[in-house]
C-alpha positions, 0 to 999 in steps of 0.5 A, a space after each residue: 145090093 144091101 139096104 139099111 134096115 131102117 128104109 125098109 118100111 119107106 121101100 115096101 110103101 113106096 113099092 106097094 104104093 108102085 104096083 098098086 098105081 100101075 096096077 089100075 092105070 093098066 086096068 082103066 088104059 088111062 094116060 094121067 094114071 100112067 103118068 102117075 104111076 111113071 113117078 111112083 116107080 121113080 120114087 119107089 127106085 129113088 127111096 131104094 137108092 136113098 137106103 142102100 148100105 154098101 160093104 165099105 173098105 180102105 185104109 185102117 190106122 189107130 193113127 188115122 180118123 175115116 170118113 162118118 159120112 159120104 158127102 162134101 167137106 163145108 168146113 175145117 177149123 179149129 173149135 171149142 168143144 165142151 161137152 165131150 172134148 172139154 177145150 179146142 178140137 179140130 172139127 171137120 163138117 160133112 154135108 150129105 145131100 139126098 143122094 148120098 148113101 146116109 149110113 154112118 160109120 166110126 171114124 176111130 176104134 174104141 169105146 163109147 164113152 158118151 152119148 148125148 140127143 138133144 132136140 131142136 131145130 131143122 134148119 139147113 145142115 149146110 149153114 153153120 148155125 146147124 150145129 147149135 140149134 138143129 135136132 142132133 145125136 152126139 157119140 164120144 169114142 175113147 180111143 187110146 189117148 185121144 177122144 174123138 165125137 161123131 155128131 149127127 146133125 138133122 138138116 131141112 128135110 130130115 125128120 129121124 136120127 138113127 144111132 144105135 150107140 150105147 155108152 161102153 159098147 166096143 166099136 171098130 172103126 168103119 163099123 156103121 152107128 147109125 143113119 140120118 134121113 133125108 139130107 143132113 150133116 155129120 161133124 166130127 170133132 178130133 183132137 186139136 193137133 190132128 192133121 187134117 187130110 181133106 179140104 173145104 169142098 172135096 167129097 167123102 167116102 164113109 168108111 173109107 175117105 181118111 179125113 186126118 191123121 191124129 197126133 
């Protein structure tokens, strides 16, 4: 099993701390350090889990935008998106929960044309208001005659939007660009003509789920 690089300092704590717990709990014989050190190992496998980064393959398309994320479609509509897209776009939101694989990958090939962090919030990614006041990072891909913006949002307990994007870097679609920790939202805006392949409720696979196809 691969693991993002990014959790490798929260598994090496979590398994140090593990060991060490049990280390002492089998030392003294004692009942309440065993029983403490039965919820570090669980933490110590849940953090393991909660980073991993599995091989992802699926359909591929110049026609076609995958998944960013795992997670559960909370809406699709059609919006204003001024920043990159400059008028309407259908956009879809993901929500990822915490036992979702948090990897994010391209939804589209191209380049990057734009990229934009802004602070602020942490409310729940879950909510609609996420959108506009939660701490986020923001990547726009040119790709062919479309534009499409990937958006990292953080959510309640997320502390770190991770995105290795740079504006004018070559991306292939599936590729990974980043991550969020700890339960967030993806939203991704397509252009307005696009057809939508999933529905409000139905669950994504990052890089392999095909969410629309484009005009």
């Amino acid at each position: 099993m691969k693991f993002a690089r990014e959790g490798h300092p929260f598994m090496w704590t979590a398994g140090v701390l593990a060991l060490a717990i049990t280390g002492a709990a089998m030392l003294r014989h004692s009942t309440p350090l065993e029983c403490v050190a039965g919820l570090c190992i669980l933490l110590a496998v849940w953090v393991a889990y909660f980073f991993r980064d599995p091989e992802r393959h699926g359909e591929r398309g110049a026609a076609l935008a995958i998944a960013p994320a795992d997670g559960k479609i909370v809406q699709v509509m059609e919006v204003d998106e001024p920043a990159f897209m400059h008028g309407r776009a259908l956009k879809i939101s993901i929500f990822m929960n915490v036992f979702n694989v948090h990897v994010n990958r391209y939804p589209v090939s191209g380049k990057v044309a734009y990229t934009h962090y802004n602070p602020g919030k942490f409310l729940n990614a879950a909510v609609d208001k996420a959108s506009l006041e939660n701490e986020m990072s923001s990547v726009g891909i040119e790709s062919g005659p479309h534009r499409v913006l990937v958006r990292q949002i953080a959510g309640l307990v997320a502390r770190r939007i991770v995105t290795y994007s740079r504006p004018g870097d070559p991306v292939e679609q599936g590729q990974r660009f980043g991550l969020i920790r700890f339960g967030s939202r993806v939203d991704i805006y397509l252009p307005p003509a696009s057809t939508p392949r999933v529905r409000v409720g139905e669950h994504t696979v990052a890089g392999t789920t095909v969410i629309a196809e484009l005009p």
